[in-house]
N, C-alpha and C positions, 0 to 999 in steps of 0.2 A: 533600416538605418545601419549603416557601418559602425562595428562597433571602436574600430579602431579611431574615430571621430570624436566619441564620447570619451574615453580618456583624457584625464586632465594634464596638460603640460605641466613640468615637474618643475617644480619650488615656483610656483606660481598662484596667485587668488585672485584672477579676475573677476571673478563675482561679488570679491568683498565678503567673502562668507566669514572669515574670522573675525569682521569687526562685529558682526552679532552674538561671537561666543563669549560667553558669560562665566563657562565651568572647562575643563580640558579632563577626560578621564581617561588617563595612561595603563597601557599598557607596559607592564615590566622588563621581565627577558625580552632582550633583543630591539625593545623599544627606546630606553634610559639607560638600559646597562647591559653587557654579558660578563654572567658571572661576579666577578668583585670589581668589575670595571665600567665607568661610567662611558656610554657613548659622547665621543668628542662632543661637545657643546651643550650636553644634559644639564646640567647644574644650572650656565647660564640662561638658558630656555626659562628652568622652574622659577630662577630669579626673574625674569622677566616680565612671566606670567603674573604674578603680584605685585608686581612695580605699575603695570597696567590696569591694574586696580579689575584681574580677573583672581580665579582662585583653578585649583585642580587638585584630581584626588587620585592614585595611583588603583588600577582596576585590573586585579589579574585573576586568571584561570585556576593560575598554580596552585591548589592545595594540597600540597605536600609539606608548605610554613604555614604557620599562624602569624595574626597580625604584629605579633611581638619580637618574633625572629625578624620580620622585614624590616621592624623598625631598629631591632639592632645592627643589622646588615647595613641598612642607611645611614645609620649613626657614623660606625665602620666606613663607610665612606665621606664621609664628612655633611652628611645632609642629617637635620634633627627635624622630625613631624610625629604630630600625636596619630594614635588613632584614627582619630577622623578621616583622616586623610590615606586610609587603608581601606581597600574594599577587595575581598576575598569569593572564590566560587564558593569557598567552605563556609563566611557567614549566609549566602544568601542559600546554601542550600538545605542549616539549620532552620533560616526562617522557616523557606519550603515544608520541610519533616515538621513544625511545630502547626503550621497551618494545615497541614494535610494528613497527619498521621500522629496527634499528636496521642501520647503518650504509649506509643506501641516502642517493644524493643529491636533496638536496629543493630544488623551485623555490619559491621565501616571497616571496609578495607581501605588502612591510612596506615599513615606512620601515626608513632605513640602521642605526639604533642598534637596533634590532628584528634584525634581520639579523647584527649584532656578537652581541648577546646569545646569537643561536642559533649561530654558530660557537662563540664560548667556551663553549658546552656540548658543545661536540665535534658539532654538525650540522654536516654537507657540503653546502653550498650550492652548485646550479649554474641558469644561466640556458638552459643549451644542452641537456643529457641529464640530465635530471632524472627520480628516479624514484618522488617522490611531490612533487603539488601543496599547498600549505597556504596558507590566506589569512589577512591579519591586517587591522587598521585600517591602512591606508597612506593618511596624508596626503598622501603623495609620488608619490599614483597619476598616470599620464600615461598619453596613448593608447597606446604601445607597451607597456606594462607590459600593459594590459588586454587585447591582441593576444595576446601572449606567455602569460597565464593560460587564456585560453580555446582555442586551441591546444592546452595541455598539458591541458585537461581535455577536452577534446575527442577528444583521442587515448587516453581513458580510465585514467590514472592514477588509483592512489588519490589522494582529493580530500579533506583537512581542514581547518576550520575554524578559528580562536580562538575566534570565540564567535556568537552571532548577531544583536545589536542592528541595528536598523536606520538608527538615528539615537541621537546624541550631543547632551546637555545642554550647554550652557556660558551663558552670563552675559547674551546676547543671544537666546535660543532655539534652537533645534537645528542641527547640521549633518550629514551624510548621514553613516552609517556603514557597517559590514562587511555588513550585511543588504541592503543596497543594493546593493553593489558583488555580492552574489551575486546581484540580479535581474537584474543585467546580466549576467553571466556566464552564468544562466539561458536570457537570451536569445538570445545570441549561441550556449554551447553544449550546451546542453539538458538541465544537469544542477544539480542541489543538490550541497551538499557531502554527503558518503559518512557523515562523523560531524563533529559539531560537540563540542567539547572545553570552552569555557563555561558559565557559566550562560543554562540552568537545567535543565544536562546531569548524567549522574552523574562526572562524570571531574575535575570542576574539585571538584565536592562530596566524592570521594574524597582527591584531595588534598590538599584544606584539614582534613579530620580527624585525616590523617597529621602535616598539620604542626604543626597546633597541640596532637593529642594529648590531644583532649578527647573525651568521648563524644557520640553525637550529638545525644543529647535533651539537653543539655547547652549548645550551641548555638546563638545565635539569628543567623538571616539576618537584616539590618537592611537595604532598599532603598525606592527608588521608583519599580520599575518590576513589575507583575503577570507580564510575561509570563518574564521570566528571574529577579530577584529573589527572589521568593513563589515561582515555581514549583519554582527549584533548592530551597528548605527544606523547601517541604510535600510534594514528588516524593523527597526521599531521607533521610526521617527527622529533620530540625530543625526548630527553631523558626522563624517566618518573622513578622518586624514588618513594616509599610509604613510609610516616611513619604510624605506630601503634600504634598513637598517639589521634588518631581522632575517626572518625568513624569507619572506616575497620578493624576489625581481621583478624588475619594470616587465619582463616576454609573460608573467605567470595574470596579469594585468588582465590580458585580453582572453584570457579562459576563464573568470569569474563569474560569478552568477549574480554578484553584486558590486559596480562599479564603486571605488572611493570616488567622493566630492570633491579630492585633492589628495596631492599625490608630493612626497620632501624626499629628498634623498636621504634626512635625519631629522633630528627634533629643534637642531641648530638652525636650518634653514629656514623652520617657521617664525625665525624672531625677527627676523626684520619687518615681520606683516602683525604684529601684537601692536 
């Protein structure tokens, strides 16, 4: 089969796939906003999406915020949503540690409010006898941080992930993310992380079903990026939209390992099909 056949015609739902969504879980940077700035027609979209009598919940990678900064950020832009409506790499990869490691001390390469977060869920954070590695987005990286990570993975802890991007959208073009900071660590100590806990993993995908309680053809992953985005929906049973908003060009489409169901040039075009 040609693959260039399968590809879905842009701002288009022949199939009627959106009138079975029930949930829309967004994807952040690059998706609704770069930076402090809403992609043209965001706001109207989320309005939309509830006027429809659906609901949606914002699903990102990023853990370098907790859910408290994004919802002041949102505020900051004129959009108010509780919690619920936050769904984080860093709560689902607390669940993970509490289901699978629980009560061991874990070394977290994060920024500090990343690090609060994972105490008030009852993780044991230690920098000295630590006895699982987890990495996150840390803005706050410095070379003794990166000594100290490769060290502990070096001496063969288990080793977990937030998520795996390797670069981060914002307002001016990319800045290096957690997929990075594992080539270095790669380098220095010869290993990938053991399980990664993001998209476009099943763990972040399990989660998000639990929480919003929806079925999962029911559904739709909304991002712009093929390799996490698209992958986590069309890899574990959802729906999976791309915008062309973000990262991915329409040319990066036809080298994917997993087709999107549909394809927007932004989050504005899907409103005429709600």
């Amino acid at each position: 089969m040609n693959i260039k056949n399968s590809i879905p015609e842009i701002n288009q739902d022949k199939g009627k796939i959106i009138e079975n969504i029930k949930c829309f879980a967004l994807d952040m940077d690059g998706t609704v906003y770069l930076g402090e700035k809403w992609i043209y027609g965001a706001l109207d979209f989320l309005k939309k999406i509830e006027e429809s009598g659906r609901s949606y919940v914002f699903l990102t990678n990023n853990s370098s915020k907790n859910p408290a900064v994004y919802m002041d950020k949102l505020h900051r832009m004129g959009l108010d949503v509780g919690d619920e409506k936050l769904i984080t790499s860093a709560q689902a990869t607390v669940r993970y540690l509490q289901e699978n490691f629980p009560d061991k001390k874990v070394f977290l390469l994060g920024n500090p409010m990343l690090c609060e977060q994972f105490e008030q869920a009852g993780i044991v954070l230690s920098d000295e006898t630590p006895e699982v590695v987890v990495t996150a987005f840390d803005t706050t990286l410095n070379y003794d941080k990166m000594c100290k990570v490769c060290d502990f993975v070096r001496s063969g802890l288990p080793y977990i992930a937030t998520h795996p991007d390797f670069n981060c959208p914002t307002e001016t073009g990319f800045i290096p993310d957690i997929g990075a900071i594992h080539e270095f660590i790669k380098a220095s100590a010869f290993r990938y992380p053991d399980c990664i806990i993001g998209k476009p993993n099943s763990y972040i995908v399990d989660y998000l079903v639990d929480r919003v309680g929806a079925e999962r053809e029911t559904i739709a992953m909304v991002g712009d990026r093929l390799y996490t985005d698209i992958a986590a929906g069309v890899n574990n049973g959802l729906k999976s939209i791309l915008v062309l908003s973000g990262e991915a060009a329409l040319s990066d489409v036809k080298e994917a390992k997993a087709l999107p169901h549909l394809i927007f040039d932004s989050v504005r075009d899907i409103i005429p099909f709600l």
